[in-house]
C-alpha positions as CSV (number, residue, x, y, z in Angstrom):
1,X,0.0,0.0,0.0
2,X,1.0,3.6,-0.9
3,X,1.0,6.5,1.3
4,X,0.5,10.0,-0.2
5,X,0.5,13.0,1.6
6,X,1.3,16.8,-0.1
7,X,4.6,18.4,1.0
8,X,5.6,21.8,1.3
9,X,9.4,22.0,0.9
10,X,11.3,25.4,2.1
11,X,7.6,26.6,2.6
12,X,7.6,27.5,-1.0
13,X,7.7,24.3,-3.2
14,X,4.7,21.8,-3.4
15,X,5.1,18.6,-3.9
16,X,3.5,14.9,-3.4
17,X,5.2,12.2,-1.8
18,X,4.6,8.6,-2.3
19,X,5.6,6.0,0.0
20,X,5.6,2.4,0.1
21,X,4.2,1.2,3.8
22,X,6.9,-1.6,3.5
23,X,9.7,1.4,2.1
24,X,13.5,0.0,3.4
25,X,16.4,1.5,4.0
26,X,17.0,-0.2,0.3
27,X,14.4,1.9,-1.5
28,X,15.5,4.2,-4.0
29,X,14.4,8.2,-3.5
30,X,13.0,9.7,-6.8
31,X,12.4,12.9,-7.5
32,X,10.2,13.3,-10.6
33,X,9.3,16.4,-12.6
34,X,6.1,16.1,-14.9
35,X,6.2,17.8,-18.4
36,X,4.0,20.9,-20.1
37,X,6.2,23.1,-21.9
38,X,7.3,25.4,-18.9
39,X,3.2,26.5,-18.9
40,X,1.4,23.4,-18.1
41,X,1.0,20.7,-15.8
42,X,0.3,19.7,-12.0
43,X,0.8,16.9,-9.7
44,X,-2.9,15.0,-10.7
45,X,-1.7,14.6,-14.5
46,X,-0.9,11.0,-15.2
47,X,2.8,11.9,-16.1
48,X,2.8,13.2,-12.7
49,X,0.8,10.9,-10.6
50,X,0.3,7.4,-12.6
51,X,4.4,7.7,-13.1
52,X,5.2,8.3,-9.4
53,X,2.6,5.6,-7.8
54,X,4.0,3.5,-10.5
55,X,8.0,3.8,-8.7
56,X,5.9,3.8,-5.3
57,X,4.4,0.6,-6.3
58,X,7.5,-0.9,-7.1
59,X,8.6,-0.4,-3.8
60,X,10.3,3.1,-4.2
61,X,9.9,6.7,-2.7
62,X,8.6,9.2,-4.9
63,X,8.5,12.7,-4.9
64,X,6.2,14.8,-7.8
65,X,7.3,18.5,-7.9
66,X,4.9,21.4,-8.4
67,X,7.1,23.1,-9.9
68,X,6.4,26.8,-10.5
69,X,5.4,27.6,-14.4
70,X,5.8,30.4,-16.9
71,X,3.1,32.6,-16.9
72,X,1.4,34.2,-19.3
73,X,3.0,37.6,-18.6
74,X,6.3,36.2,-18.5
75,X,6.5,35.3,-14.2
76,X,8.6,32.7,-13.0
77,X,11.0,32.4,-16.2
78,X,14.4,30.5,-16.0
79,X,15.6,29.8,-12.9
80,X,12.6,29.5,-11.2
81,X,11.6,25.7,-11.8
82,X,15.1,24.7,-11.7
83,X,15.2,25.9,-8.4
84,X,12.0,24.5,-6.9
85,X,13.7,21.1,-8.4
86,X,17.4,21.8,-6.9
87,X,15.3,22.4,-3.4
88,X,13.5,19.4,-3.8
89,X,16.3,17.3,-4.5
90,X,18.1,18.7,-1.4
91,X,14.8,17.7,0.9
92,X,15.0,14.2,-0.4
93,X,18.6,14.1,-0.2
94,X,18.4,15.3,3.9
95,X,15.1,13.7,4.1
96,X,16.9,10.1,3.3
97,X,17.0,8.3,6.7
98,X,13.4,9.1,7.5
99,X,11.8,8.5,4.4
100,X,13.5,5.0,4.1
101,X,15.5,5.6,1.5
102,X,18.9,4.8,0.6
103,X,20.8,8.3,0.7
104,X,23.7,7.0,-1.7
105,X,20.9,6.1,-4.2
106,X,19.1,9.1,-5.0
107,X,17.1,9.1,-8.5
108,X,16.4,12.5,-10.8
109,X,14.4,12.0,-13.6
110,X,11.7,13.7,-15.5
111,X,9.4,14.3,-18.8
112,X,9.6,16.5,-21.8
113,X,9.9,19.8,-20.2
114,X,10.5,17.9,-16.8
115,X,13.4,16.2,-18.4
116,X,15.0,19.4,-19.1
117,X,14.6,20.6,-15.4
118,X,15.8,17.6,-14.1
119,X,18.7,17.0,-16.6
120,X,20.0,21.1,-15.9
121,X,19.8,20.3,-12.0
122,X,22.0,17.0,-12.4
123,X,24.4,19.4,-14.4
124,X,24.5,22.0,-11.9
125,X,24.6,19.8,-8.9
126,X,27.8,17.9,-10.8
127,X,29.6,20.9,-11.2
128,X,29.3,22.4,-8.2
129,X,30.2,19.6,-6.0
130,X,27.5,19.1,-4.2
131,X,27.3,17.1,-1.4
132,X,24.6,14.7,-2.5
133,X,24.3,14.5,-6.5
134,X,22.2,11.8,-8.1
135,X,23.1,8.7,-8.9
136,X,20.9,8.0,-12.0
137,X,18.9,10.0,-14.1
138,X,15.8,9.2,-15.7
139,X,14.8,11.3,-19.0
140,X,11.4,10.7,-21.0
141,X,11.4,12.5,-24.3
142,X,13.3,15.3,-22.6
143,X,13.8,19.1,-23.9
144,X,17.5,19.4,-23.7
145,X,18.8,22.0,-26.5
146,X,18.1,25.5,-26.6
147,X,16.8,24.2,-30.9
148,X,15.9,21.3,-32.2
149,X,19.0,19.4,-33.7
150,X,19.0,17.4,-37.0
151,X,16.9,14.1,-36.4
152,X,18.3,11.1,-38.2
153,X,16.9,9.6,-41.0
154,X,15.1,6.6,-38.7
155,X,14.0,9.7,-36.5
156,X,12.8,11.8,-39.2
157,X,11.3,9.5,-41.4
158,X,9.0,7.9,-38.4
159,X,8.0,11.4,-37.5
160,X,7.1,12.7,-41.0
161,X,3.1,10.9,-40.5
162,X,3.0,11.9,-37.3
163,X,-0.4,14.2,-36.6
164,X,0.6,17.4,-37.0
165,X,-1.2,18.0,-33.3
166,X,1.3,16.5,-32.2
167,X,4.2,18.1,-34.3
168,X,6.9,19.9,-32.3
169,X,8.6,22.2,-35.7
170,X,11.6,23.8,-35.4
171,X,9.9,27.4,-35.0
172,X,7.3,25.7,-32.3
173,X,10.6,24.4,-30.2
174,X,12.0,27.7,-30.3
175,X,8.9,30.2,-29.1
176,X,9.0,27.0,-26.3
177,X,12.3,27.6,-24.9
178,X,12.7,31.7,-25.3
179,X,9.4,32.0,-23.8
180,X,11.3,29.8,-21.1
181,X,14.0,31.5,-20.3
182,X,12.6,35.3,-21.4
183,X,16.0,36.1,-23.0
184,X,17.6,35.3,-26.2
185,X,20.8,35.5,-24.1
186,X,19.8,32.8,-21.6
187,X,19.4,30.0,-24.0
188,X,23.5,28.7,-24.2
189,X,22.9,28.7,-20.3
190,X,24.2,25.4,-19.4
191,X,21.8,24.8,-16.9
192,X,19.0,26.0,-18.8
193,X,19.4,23.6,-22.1
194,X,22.5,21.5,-20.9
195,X,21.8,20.1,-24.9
196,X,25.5,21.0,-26.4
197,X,27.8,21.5,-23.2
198,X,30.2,20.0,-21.2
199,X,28.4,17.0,-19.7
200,X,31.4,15.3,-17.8
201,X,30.6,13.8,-14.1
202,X,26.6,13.3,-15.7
203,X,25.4,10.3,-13.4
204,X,24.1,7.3,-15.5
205,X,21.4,8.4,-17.8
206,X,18.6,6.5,-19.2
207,X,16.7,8.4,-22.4
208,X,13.2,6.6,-23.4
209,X,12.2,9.0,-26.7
210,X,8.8,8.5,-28.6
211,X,9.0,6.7,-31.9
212,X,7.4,9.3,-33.9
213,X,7.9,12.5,-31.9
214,X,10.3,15.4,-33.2
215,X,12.0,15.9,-29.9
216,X,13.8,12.6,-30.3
217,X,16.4,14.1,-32.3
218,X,16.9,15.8,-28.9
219,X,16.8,12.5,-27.0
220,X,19.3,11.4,-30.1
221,X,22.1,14.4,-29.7
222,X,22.0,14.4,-25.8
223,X,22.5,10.5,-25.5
224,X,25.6,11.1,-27.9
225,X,26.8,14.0,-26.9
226,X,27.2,12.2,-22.9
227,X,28.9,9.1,-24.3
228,X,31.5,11.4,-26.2
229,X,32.1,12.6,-22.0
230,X,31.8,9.2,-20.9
231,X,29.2,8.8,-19.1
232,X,27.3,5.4,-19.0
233,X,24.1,6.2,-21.2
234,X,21.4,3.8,-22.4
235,X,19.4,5.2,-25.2
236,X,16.0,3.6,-26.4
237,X,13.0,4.6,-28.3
238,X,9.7,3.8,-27.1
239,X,7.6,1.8,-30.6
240,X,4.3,3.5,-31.6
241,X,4.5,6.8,-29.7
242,X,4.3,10.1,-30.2
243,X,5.2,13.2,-27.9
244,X,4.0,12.3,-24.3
245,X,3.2,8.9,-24.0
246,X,3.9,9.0,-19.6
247,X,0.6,10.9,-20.0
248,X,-1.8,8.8,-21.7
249,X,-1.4,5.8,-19.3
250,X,-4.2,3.9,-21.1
251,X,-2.3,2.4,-23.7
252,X,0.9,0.2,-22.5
253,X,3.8,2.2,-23.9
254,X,3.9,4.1,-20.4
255,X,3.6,0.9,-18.8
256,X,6.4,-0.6,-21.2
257,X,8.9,2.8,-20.6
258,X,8.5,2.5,-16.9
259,X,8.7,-1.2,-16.0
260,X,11.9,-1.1,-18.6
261,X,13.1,1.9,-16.5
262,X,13.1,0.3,-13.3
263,X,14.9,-2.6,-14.9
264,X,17.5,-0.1,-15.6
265,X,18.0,1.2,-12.2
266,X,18.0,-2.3,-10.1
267,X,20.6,-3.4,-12.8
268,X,22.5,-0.4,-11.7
269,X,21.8,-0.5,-8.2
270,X,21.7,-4.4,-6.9
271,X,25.2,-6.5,-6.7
């Protein structure tokens, strides 16, 4: 059985925690960050909530991050969600030994716009040394370049019947990430796209894209671009998908992308 129960971390962040009743001190701590484009999303959307009772159910602790959003008049631009992630990181992190968790196994992982949250907070927390960095991260069909980078032909050609609902164009990817980050300037911040930069110290990275979605050739350069630093990166593409399939738990891609994720971390993890 799970436990859920709302957090408020710093007094400023939301945030849902799910707990195994049977959590040990070998659970793994997840922080997860939901997707939307830097506008959208809470904590009862399936790529919040289904993914997190899904890790919960598999005997992990979870913890979903309201994250603050972009508003329409331009509030809470870059760094604002990449801080409310850092800070909830840093809860789980000091909140290891009564939460059950192991505090030398702390997971970061997130979708789409989540993904890029969560990958620019690994980043950061590498290269500033911090005391507690996780040890695996977890990215679904994550935003990680400031554009969208030439897609390989396998990419482009499963893309090109895609609905065009559910098209993510060059010019679409762009208005995305300025309206991110409010200034043209910001976009080669590391931390903000991490897509193109040094990525050396990155913990071990799993990337699930969607089959059809034009974000994989993001998914694509970022899994290349942290082998060429040598870090240990498995890349794989979700079959029949397009852009978002964590939300749309009906089908069983989500199930498919989440069981194969936890496979990934106990093979990382276990002796």
């Amino acid at each position: 059985m799970t436990e859920v129960a709302d957090v408020l971390i710093d007094g400023t962040v939301p945030a849902r925690l799910y707990r195994p009743a049977d959590a040990t001190a070998g659970s793994l701590g997840i922080v997860w960050c939901h997707g939307g484009g830097f506008v959208h999303g809470d904590l009862d959307m399936p790529e919040a909530d289904a993914v997190a009772r899904r890790f919960a159910d598999a005997g992990h602790v979870a913890l979903s991050v309201d994250y603050r959003l972009v508003s329409g008049g331009g509030k809470h631009r870059f760094p604002a969600a990449h801080d409310d992630v850092r800070a909830a990181f840093a809860w789980m992190a000091a909140s290891a030994e009564d939460l059950g968790v192991d505090p030398g196994a702390l997971i970061l992982g997130g979708a789409s716009a989540g993904g890029n949250i969560a990958a620019g907070v690994a980043l950061r927390l590498v290269r500033e040394g911090a005391p507690t960095a996780p040890t695996h991260l977890f990215l679904a069909y994550p935003v990680t370049h400031a554009s969208l980078p030439t897609a390989s032909p396998e990419a482009a050609s499963a893309v090109a019947t895609a609905p065009e609902a559910s098209r993510f164009r060059p010019a679409k990817v762009a208005a995305m990430n300025l309206h991110y980050v409010g200034d043209a300037v910001l976009l080669s911040e590391p931390y903000a796209f991490p897509g193109g930069h040094d990525l050396a110290g990155m913990p071990r990275t799993l990337i699930v894209d969607g089959e059809a979605d034009d974000l994989r050739a993001m998914g694509e350069a970022f899994a290349s671009e942290l082998a060429a630093a040598g870090v240990d990166v498995t890349y794989a593409v979700e079959p029949g998908t397009t852009h978002g399939h964590l939300n749309r738990p009906e089908p069983p891609h989500a199930e498919r992308t989440l069981t194969a994720a936890l496979a990934w971390l106990d093979a990382g993890l276990r002796p």
